[in-house]
Every structure is written in C-alpha cells, then in structure tokens.
C-alpha positions as CSV (number, residue, x, y, z in Angstrom):
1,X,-83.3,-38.2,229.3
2,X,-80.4,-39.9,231.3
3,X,-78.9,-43.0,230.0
4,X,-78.9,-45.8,232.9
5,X,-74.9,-45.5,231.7
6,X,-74.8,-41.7,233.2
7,X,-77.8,-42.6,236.2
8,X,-75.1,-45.7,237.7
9,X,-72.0,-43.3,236.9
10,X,-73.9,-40.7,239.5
11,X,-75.0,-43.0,241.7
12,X,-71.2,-44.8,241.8
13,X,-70.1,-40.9,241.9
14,X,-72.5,-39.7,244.7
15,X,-71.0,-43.0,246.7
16,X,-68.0,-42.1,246.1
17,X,-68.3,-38.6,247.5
18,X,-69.8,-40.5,250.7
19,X,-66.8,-42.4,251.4
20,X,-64.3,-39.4,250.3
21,X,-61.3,-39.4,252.7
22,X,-61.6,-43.2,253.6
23,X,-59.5,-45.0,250.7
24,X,-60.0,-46.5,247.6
25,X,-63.1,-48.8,247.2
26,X,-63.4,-51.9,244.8
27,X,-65.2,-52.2,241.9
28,X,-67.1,-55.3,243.1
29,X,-67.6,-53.5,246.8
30,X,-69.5,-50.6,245.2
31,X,-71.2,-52.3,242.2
32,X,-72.6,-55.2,245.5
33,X,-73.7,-51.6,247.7
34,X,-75.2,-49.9,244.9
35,X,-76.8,-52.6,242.8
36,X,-75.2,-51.4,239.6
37,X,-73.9,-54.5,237.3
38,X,-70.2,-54.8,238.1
39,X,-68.8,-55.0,234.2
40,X,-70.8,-52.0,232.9
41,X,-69.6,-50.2,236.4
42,X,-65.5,-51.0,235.3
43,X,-66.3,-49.2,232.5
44,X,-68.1,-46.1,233.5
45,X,-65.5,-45.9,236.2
46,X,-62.9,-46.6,233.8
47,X,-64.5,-43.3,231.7
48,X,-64.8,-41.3,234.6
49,X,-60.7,-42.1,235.5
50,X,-60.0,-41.4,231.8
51,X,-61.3,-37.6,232.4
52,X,-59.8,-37.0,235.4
53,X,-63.1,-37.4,238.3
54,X,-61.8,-40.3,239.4
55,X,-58.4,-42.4,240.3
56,X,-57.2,-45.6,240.9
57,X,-54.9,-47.6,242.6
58,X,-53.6,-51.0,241.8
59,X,-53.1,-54.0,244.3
60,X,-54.0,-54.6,248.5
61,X,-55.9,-51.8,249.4
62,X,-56.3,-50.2,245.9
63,X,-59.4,-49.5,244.0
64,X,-61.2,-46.0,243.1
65,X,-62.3,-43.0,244.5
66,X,-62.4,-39.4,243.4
67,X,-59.9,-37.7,242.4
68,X,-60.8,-34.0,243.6
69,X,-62.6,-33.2,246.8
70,X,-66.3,-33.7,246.5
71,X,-67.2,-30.0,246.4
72,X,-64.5,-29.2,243.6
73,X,-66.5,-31.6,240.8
74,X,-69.7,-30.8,239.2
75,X,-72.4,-33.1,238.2
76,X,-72.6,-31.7,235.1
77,X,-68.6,-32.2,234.4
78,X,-69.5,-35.8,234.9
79,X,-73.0,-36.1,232.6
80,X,-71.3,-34.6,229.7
81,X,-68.0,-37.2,230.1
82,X,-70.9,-40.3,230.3
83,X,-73.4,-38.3,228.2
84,X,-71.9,-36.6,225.4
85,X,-73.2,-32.2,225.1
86,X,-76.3,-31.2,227.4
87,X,-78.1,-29.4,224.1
88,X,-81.4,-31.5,222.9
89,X,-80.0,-30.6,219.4
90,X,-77.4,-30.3,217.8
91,X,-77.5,-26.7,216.5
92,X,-77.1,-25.2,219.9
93,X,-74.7,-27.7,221.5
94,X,-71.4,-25.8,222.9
95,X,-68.8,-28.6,222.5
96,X,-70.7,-30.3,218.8
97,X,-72.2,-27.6,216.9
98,X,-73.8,-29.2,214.0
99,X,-76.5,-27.3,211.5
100,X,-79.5,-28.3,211.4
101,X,-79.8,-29.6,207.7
102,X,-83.8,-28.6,207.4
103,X,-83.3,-25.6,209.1
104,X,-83.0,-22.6,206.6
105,X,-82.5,-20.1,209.2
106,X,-80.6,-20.7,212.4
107,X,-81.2,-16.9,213.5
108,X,-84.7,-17.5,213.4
109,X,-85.8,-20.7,214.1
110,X,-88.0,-21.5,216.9
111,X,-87.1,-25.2,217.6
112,X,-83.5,-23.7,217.9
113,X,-84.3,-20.4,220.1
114,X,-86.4,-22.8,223.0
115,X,-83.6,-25.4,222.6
116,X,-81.3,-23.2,224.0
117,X,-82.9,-21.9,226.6
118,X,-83.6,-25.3,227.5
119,X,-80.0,-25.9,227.3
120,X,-78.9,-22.8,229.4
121,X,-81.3,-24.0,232.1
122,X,-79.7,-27.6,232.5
123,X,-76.1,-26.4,232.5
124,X,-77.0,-23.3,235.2
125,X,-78.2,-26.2,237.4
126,X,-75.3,-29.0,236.9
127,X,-72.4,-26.7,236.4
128,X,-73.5,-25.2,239.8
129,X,-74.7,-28.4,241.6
130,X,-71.0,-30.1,243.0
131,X,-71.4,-33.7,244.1
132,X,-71.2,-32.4,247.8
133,X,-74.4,-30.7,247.1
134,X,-76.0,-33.7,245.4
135,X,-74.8,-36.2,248.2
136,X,-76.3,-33.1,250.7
137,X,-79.4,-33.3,249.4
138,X,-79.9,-36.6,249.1
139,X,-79.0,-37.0,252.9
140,X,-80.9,-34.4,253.8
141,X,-84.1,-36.0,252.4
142,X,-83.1,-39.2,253.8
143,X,-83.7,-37.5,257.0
144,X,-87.0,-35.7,256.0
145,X,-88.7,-38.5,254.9
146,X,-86.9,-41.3,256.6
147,X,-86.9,-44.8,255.3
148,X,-89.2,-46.4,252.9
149,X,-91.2,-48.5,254.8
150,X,-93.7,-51.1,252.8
151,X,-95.3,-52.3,255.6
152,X,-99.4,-53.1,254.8
C-alpha cells in the first residue's frame, strides 16, 4: 500500500506535469490547490529535487517544477524515491535484497516465487506509465465522467 507521503508526492507530481512549461510554482500555491499539508509537501518536494524529478529556483518568480519533460519521468522512478523497493518482501527486492531468515530455501519457496511475480507486475506497469500518461488519464476521465456532483 501507498504511503499518503508517496499518494501527495504523485498528486504534487501529476500537478506539476499540468503546469509543465509555465514556470516554477510555490510550495504554498500547490500545497493551497492540491490540499496536501504545506510542511510535509517541502519535504517530499525537497526528496523528489534531491533525485533529480524535480528543480528549484530561489527568489521572485522561483519555486518548483519538474525537471524533465513530463513524458521522460516514470511514476515508478518517483514511488521508489518516496517509497523505498516495489518488492512486498525483501527476498525478491532489486535494489535491497535481504534473505528471508525463516526461509530455508529461496529456490523453492512459495511466498518468494508469487512475490515476485507480484513484483514484476507493479514495476511493468510504473516503469512504463510516464507522468504524461498518468496526467492523460486522469484528464481523460475527467471528461468521461465529468464532475462530481452531490446534488440530492
């Protein structure tokens, strides 16, 4: 499961791919649009700068916004910078292998065989889902469904 840490990050991300081409935008300008608390938004942006998604600029006019073209980051480049590896458990994780300790063989083992797969699965989708294509989507279903309207 998402942390809300990696959901905001997204959601500041997915803004951000929005407004690509237009400037920086402020901190407090996109945690007020978004709804995302402003501090804990400094330092997922501040995370996301660190690993290259996103960049800055100091003073008038400065702020954040990506720091590649929309279609040239993946949403799975930025989960694994908020959220750490994509594998469930540890034994199959590319990036922090760690054995199992109650496992007595890794060749074998069930848990670890579906893990991966699971893993696999996840990756295949975020390492080829770009933010363009997330922010696509999302608009595109905008214009599907249209507004929410709670009207009784």
């Amino acid at each position: 499961m998402l942390s809300k840490k990696t959901k905001y990050g997204l959601q500041a991300l997915t803004f951000l791919a929005r407004e690509y081409g237009r400037g920086p935008l402020l901190i407090s300008d996109l945690a007020e649009r978004e709804g995302i608390p402003k501090k804990f938004l400094e330092a997922i942006l501040l995370q996301l700068k660190n690993a290259g998604i996103l960049q800055s600029r100091k003073g008038k006019g400065g702020g954040y916004s990506l720091g590649r073209r929309p279609e040239e980051i993946t949403v799975g480049q930025a989960v694994r910078i908020l959220e750490g590896p994509l594998a469930p458990v540890p034994c199959v994780s590319e990036t922090a292998y760690q054995r199992c300790t109650e496992c007595e063989d890794e060749r074998s083992c069930g848990i670890r065989l579906v893990m991966k797969d699971v893993r696999d699965a996840i990756a295949r989708i975020l390492d080829n889902t770009s933010l363009q294509e997330m922010l696509n989507r999302s608009e595109e279903a905008r214009r599907e469904f249209g507004p929410l309207d709670y009207h009784i």
